[in-house]
N, CA, C and O of each residue as an XYZ file, in Angstrom:
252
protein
N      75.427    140.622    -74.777
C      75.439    139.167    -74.734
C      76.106    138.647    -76.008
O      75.988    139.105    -77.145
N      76.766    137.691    -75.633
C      77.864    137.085    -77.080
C      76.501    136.368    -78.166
O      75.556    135.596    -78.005
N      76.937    136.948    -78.990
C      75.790    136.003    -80.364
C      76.348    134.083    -80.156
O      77.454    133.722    -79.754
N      75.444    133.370    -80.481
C      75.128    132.175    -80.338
C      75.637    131.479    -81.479
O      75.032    131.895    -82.467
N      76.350    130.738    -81.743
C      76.798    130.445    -83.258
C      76.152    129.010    -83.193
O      76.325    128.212    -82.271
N      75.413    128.815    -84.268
C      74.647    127.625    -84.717
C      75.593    126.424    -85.567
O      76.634    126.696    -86.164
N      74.944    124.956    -85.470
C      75.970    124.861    -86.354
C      74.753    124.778    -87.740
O      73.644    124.249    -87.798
N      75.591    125.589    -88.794
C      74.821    125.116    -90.246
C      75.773    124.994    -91.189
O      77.003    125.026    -91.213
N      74.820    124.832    -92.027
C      75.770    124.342    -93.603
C      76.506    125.439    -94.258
O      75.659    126.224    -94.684
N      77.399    125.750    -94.465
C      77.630    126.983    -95.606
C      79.052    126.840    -95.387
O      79.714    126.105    -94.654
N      79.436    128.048    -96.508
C      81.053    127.926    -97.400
C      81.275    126.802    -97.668
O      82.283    126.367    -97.113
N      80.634    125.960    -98.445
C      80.836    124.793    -98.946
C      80.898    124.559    -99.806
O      80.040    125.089   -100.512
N      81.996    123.514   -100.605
C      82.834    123.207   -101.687
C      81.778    121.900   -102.435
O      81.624    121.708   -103.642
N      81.027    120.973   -101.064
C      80.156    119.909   -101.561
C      79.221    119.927   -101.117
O      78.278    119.759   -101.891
N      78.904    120.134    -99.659
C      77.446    120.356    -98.649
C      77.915    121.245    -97.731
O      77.267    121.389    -96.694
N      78.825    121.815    -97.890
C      78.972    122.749    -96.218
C      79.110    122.297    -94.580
O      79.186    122.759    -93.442
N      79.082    120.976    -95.392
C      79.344    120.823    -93.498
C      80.693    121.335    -93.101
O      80.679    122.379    -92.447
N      81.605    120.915    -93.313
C      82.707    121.107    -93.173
C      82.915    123.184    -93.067
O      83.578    123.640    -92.135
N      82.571    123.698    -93.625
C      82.525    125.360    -93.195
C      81.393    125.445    -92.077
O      81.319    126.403    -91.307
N      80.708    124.601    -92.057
C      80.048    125.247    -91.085
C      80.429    124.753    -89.860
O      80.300    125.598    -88.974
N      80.873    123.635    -89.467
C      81.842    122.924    -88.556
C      82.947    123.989    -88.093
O      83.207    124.256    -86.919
N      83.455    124.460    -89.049
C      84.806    125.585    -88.880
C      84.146    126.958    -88.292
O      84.720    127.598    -87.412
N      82.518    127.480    -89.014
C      82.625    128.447    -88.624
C      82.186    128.663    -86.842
O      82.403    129.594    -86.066
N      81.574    127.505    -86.692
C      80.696    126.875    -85.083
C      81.911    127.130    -84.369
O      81.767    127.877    -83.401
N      83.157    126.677    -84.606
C      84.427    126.357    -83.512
C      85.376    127.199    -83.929
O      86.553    126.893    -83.733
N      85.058    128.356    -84.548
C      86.000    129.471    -85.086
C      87.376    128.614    -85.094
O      88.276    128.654    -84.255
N      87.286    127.739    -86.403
C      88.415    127.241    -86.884
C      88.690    127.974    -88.368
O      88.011    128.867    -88.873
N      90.266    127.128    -89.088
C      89.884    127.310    -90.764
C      89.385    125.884    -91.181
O      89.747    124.736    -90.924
N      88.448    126.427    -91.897
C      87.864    125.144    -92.977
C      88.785    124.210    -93.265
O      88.808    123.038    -92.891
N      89.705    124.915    -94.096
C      91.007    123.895    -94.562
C      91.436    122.628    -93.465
O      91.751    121.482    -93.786
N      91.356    123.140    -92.210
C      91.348    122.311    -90.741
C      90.441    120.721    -90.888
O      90.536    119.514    -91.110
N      89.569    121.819    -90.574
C      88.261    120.668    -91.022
C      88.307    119.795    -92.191
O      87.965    118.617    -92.086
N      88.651    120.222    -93.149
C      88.378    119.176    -94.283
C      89.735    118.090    -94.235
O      89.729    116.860    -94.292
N      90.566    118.781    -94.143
C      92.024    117.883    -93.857
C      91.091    116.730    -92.868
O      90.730    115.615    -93.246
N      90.915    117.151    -91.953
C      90.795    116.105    -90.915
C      89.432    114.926    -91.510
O      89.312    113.722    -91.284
N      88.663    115.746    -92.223
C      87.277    114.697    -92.871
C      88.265    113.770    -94.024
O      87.897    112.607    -94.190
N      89.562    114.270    -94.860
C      90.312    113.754    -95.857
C      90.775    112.661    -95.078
O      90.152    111.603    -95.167
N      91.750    112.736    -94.340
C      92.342    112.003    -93.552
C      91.515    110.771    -93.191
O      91.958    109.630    -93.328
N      90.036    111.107    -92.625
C      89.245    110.015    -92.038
C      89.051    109.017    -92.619
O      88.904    107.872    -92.192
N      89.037    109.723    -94.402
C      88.365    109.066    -95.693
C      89.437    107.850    -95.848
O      89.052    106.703    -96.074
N      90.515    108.117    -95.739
C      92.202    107.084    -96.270
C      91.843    105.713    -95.495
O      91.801    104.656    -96.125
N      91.679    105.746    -94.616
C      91.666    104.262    -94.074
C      89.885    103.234    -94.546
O      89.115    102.519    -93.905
N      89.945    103.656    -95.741
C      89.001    102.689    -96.681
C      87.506    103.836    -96.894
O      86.546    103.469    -97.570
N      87.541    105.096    -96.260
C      86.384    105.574    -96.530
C      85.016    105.540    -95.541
O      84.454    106.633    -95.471
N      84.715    105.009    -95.164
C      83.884    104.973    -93.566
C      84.205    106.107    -93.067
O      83.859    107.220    -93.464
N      85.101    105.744    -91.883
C      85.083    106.633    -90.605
C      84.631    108.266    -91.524
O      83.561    108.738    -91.139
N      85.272    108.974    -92.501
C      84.902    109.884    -92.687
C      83.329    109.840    -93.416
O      82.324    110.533    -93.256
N      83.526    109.120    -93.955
C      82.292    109.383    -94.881
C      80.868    109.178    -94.321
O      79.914    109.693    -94.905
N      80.694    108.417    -93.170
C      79.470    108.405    -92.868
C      79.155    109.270    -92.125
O      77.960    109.405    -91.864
N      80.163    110.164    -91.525
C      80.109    110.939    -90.319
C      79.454    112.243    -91.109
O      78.359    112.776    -90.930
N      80.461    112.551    -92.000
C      80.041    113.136    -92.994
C      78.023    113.853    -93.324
O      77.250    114.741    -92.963
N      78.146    112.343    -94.466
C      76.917    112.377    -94.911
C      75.402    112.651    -93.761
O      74.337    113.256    -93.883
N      76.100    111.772    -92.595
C      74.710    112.012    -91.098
C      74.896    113.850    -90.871
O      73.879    114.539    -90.951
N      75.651    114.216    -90.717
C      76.087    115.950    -90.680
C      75.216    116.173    -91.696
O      74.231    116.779    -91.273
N      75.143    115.859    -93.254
C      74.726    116.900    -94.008
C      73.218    116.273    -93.992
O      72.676    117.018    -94.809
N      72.634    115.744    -93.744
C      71.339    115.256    -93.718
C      70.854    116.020    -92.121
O      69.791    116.605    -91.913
N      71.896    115.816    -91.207
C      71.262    116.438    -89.875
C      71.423    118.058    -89.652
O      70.608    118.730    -89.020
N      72.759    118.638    -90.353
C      72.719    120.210    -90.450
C      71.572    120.849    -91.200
O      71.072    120.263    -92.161
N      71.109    122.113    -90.768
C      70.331    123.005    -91.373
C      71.446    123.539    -92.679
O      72.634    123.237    -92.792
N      70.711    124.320    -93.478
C      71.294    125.384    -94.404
C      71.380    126.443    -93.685
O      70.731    126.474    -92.639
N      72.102    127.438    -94.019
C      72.222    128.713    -93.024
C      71.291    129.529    -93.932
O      70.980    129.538    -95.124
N      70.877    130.467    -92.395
C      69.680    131.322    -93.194
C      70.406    132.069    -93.641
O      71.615    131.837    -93.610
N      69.824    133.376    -94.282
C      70.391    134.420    -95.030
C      69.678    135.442    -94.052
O      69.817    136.653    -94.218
């Protein structure tokens, strides 16, 4: 049976969402964060709140 990929926090530069986003959808990070950067340019919102609700609603990854 295929393992279950969760989404959690980790490889992270500030909170991990963003690696753990990448590792859930077997993307690269770099992907992900471009696209959270990008969100940020048009005044900061669209990325940033999306953001911050992710790192308050993601787990930490276990060990």
């Amino acid at each position: 049976m295929a393992e279950q990929r969760r989404l959690e926090r980790q490889n992270g530069i500030i909170a991990g969402v963003c690696g753990g986003i990448a590792v859930r959808f077997s993307i690269s990070p770099f992907i992900v964060r471009l696209i959270f950067f990008i969100l940020l340019l048009p005044g900061g919102l669209p990325g940033l709140l999306p953001y911050l609700i992710l790192w308050i609603l993601m787990p930490k990854r276990r060990d």
